[in-house]
C-alpha positions as a Markdown table, in Angstrom:
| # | Residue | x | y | z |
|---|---|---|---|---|
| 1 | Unk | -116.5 | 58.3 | -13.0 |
| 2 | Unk | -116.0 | 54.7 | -13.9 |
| 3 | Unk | -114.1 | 52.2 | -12.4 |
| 4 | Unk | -111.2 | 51.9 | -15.3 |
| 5 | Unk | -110.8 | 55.6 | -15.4 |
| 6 | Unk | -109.7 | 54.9 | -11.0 |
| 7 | Unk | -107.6 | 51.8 | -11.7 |
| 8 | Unk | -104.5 | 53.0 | -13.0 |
| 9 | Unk | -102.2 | 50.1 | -14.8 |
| 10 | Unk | -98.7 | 50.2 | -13.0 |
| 11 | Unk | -96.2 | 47.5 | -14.4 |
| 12 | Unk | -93.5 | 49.9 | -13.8 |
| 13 | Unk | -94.0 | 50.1 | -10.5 |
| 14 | Unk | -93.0 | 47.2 | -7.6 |
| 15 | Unk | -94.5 | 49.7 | -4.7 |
| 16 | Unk | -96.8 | 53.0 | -4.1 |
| 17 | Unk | -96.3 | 54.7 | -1.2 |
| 18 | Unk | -98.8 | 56.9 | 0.2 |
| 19 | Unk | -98.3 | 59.4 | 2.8 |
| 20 | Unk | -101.5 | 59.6 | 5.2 |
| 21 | Unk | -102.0 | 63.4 | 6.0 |
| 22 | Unk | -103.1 | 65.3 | 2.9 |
| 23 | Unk | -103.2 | 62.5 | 0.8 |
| 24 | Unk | -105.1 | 59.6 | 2.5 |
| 25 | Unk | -107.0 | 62.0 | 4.6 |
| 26 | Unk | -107.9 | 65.5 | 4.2 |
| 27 | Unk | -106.2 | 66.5 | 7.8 |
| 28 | Unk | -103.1 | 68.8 | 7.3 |
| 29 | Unk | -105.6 | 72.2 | 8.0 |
| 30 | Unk | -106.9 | 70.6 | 10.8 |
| 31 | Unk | -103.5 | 69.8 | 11.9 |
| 32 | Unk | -101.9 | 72.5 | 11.3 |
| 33 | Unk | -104.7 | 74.6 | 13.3 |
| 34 | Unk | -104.2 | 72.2 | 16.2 |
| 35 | Unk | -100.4 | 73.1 | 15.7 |
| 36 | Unk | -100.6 | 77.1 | 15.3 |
| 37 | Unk | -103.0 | 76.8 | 18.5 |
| 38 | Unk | -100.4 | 74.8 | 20.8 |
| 39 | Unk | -97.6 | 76.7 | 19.9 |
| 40 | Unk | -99.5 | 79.9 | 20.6 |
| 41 | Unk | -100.6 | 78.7 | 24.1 |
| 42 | Unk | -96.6 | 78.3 | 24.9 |
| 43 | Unk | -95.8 | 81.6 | 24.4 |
| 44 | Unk | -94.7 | 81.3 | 20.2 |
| 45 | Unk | -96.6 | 83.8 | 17.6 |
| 46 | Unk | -96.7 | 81.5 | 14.8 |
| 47 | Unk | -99.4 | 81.7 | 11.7 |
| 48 | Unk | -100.8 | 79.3 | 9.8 |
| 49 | Unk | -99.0 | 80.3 | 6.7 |
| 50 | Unk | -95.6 | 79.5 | 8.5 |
| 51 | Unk | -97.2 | 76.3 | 10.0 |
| 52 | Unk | -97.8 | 75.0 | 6.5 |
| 53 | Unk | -94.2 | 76.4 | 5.7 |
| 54 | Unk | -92.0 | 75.2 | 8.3 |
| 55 | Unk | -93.7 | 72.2 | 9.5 |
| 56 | Unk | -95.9 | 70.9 | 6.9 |
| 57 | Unk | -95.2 | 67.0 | 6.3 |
| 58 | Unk | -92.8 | 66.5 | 9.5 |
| 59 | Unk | -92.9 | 65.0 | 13.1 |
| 60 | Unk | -93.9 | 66.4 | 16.2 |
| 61 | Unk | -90.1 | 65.4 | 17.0 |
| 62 | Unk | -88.8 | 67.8 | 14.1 |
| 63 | Unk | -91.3 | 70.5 | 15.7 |
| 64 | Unk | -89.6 | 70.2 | 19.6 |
| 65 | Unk | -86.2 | 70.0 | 17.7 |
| 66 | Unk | -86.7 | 73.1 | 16.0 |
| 67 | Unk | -88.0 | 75.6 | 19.0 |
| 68 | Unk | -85.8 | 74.3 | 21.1 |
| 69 | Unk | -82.8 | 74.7 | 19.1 |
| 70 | Unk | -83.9 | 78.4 | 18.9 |
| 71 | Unk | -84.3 | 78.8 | 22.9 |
| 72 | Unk | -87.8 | 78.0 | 23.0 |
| 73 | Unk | -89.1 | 76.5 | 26.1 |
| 74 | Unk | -91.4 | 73.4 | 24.9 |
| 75 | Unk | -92.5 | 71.0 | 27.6 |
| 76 | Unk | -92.3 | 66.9 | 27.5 |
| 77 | Unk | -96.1 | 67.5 | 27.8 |
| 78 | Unk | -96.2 | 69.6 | 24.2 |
| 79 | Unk | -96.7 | 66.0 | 22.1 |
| 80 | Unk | -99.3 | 64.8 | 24.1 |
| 81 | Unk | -101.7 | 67.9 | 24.5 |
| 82 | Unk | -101.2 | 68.2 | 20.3 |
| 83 | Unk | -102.4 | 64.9 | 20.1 |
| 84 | Unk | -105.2 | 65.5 | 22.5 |
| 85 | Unk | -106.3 | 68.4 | 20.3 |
| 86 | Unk | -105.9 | 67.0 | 16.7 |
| 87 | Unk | -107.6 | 63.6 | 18.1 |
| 88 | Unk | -110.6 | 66.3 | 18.8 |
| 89 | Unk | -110.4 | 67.9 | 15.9 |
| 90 | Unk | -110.1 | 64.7 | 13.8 |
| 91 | Unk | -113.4 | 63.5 | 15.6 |
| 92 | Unk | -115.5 | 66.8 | 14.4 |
| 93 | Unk | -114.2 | 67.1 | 10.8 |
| 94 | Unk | -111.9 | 64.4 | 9.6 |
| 95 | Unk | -112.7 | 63.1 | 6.1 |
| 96 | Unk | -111.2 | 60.8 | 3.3 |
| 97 | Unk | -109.8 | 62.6 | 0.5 |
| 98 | Unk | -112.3 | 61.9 | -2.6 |
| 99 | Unk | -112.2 | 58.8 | -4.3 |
| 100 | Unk | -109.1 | 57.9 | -2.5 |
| 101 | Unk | -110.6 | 54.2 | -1.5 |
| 102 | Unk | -111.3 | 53.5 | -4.8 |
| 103 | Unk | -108.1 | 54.1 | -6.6 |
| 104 | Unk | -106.5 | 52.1 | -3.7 |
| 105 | Unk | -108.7 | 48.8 | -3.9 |
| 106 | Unk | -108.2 | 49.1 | -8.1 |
| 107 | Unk | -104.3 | 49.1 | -7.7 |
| 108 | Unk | -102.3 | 46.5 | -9.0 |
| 109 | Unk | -99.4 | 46.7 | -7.3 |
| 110 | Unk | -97.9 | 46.3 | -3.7 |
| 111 | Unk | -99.0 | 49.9 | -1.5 |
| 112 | Unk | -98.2 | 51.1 | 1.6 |
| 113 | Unk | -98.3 | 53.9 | 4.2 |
| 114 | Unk | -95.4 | 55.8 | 5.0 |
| 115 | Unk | -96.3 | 59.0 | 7.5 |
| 116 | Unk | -94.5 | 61.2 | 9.7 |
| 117 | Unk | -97.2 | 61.3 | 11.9 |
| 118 | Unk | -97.3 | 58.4 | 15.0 |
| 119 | Unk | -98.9 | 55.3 | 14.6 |
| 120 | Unk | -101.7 | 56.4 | 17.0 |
| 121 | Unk | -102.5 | 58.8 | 14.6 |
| 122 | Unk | -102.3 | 56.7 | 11.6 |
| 123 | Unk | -104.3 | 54.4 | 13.2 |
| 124 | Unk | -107.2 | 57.3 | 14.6 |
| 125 | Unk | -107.4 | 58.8 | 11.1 |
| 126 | Unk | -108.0 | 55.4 | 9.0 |
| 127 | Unk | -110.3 | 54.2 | 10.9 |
| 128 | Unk | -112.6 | 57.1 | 11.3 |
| 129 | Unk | -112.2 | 57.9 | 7.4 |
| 130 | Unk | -112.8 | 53.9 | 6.7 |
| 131 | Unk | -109.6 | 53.2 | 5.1 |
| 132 | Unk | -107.9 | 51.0 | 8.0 |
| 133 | Unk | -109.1 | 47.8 | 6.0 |
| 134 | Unk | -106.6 | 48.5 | 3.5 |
| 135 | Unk | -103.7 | 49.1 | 4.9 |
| 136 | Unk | -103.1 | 46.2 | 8.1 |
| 137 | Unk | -100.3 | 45.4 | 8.8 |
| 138 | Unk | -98.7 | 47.5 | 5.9 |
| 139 | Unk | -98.2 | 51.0 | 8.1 |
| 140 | Unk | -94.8 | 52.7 | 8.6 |
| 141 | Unk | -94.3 | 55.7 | 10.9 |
| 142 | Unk | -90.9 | 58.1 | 11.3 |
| 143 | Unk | -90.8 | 56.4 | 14.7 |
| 144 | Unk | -89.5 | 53.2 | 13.1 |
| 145 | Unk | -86.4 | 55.1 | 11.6 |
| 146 | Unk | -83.5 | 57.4 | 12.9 |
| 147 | Unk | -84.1 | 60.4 | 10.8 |
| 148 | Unk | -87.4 | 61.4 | 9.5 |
| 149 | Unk | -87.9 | 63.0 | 6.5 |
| 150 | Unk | -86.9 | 64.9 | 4.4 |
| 151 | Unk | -84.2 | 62.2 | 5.0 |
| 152 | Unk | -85.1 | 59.1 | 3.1 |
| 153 | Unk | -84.9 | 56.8 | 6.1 |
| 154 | Unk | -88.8 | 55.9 | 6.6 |
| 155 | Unk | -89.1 | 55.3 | 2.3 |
| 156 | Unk | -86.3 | 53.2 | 2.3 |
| 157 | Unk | -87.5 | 51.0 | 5.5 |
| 158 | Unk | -90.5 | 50.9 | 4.0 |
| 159 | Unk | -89.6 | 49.6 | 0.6 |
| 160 | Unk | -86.8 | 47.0 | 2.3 |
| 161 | Unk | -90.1 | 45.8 | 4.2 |
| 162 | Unk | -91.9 | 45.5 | 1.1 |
| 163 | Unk | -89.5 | 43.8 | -0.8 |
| 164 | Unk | -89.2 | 46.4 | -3.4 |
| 165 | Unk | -86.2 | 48.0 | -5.2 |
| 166 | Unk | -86.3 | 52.0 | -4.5 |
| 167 | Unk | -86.3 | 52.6 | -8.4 |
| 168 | Unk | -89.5 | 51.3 | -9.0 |
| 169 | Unk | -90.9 | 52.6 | -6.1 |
| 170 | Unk | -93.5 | 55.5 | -6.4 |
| 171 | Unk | -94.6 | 57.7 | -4.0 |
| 172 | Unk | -97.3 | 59.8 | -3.6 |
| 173 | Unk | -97.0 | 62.9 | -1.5 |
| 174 | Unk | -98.0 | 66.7 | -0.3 |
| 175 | Unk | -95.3 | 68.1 | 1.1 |
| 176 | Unk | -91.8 | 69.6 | 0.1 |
| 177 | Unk | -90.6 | 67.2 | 2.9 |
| 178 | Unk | -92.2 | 64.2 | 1.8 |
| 179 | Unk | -90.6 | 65.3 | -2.1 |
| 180 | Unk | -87.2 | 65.7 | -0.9 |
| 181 | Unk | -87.5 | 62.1 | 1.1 |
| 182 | Unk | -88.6 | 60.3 | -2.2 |
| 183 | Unk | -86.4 | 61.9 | -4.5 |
| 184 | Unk | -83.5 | 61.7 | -2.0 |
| 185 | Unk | -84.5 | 57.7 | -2.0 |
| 186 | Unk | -84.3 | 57.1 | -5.3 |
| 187 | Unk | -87.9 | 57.0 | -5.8 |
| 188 | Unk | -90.6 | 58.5 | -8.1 |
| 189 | Unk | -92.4 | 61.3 | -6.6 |
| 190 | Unk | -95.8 | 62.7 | -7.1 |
| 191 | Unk | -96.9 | 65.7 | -5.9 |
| 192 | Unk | -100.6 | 65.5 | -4.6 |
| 193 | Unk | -102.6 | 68.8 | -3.8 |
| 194 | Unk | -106.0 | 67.9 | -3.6 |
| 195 | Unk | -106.2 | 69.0 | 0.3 |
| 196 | Unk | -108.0 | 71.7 | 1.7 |
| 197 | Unk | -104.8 | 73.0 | 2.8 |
| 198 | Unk | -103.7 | 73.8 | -0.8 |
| 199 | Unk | -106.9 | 75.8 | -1.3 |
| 200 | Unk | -105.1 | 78.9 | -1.5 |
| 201 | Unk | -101.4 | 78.1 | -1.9 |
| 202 | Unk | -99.9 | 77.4 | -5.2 |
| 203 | Unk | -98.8 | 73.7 | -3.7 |
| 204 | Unk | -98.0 | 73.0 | -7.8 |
| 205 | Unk | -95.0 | 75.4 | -7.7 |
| 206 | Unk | -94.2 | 74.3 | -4.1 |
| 207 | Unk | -93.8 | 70.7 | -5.2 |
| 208 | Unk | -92.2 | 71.1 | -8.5 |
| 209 | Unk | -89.7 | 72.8 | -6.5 |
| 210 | Unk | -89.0 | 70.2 | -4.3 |
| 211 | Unk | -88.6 | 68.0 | -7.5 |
| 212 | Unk | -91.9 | 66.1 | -7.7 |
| 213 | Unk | -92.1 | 64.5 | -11.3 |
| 214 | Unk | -95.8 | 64.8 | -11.1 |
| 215 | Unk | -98.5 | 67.3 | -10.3 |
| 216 | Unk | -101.9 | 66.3 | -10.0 |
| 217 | Unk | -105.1 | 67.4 | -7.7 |
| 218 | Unk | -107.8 | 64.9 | -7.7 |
| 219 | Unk | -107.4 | 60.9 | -6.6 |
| 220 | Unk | -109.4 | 60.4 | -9.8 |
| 221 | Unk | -106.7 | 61.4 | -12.1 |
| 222 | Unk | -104.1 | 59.0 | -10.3 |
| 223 | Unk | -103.5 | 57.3 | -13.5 |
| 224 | Unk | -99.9 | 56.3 | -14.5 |
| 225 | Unk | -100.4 | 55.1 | -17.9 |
| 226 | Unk | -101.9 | 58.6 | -18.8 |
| 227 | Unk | -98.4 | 60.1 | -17.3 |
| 228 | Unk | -96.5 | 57.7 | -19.6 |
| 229 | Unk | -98.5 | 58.8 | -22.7 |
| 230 | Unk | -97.5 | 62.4 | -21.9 |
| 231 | Unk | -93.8 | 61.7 | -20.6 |
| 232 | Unk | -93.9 | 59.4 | -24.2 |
| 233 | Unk | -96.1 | 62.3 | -26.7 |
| 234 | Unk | -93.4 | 65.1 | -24.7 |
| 235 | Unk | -90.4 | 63.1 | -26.7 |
């Protein structure tokens, strides 16, 4: 793989926003274990199917919100024995998603991070994976807006911060969640599903559904001027 075939050309484009889990980091299965596991230990069957379905791209917040809305009983302590467990399972297993630090040094445009996950998290994850170089001071986390996604709050903080206009603003992403916040933004979205966690869900159908304007599953096919010779050879 050379380097001009991981440096993608992208005048179109002011901003790239990245989400962190699933696309930065391969971490949504190990998440999402961490997640079944917790909720199991307070008394709610859940699999990991309906993990990745219900919860897959949104906050710990969204997670309390939605068992207790459905008389669930989920204790103050919930968020911080989850983290406890994911920070353990990051520790063991936690890797980079391929090639990932090469398309981001090559880019030449503005990018960010824009994660429902806590900046804690963030934080943990970049720095075991190597990646925190190239993102300081450039992080944004749902606990910077009101409403996290699939509301377009943390997007659009993130590209006021930036200084970039939403329609040339492209975001990368891996869940129906993360879509429906860019699209809802104004924003380009592309669906990623290079994760593990995609291994044997059809995330392409998922994320077209959601109304990603890209599909692709390897950082080494992140190239935008090959998207606009097929949006322009598709005329």
């Amino acid at each position: 793989m050379t380097s001009a075939e991981l440096t993608p050309t992208m005048t179109e484009y002011e901003l790239i926003i990245f989400d962190c889990d699933g696309v930065l980091v391969d971490s949504e299965l190990l998440s999402c274990r961490c997640l079944r596991d917790q909720l199991r230990r307070h008394g709610i069957e859940i699999d990991l199917d309906a993990v990745f379905e219900l919860f897959l791209g949104r906050s710990v917040a969204s997670v309390m919100e939605h068992y207790r809305s459905r008389g669930h009983r989920v204790p103050e302590t919930f968020p911080t024995e989850l983290r406890n467990s994911v920070r353990r399972a990051f520790s063991a297993s936690l890797e980079a998603i391929p090639n990932v630090a090469q398309v981001l040094r090559g880019l030449g445009s503005a990018y960010c991070v824009a994660s429902s996950s806590d900046l804690d998290r963030i934080n943990f994850s970049l720095e075991l994976t190597g990646l925190s170089e190239l993102f300081a001071g450039r992080i944004f986390t749902a606990q910077m807006v009101r409403r996290g996604k699939p509301a377009p709050d943390l997007f659009l903080h993130a590209a006021a911060t930036m200084q970039a206009e939403p329609l040339r603003t492209l975001v990368i992403e891996d869940s129906v969640s993360g879509v429906q916040a860019a699209k809802a933004a104004g924003m380009t979205a592309w669906g990623f599903v290079g994760g593990s966690h995609y291994a044997a869900r059809d995330g392409q159908a998922l994320l077209t559904a959601a109304g990603a304007d890209r599909i692709f599953g390897r950082m080494a096919d992140f190239r935008p001027s090959l998207a606009r010779e097929e949006n322009g050879s598709a005329r």
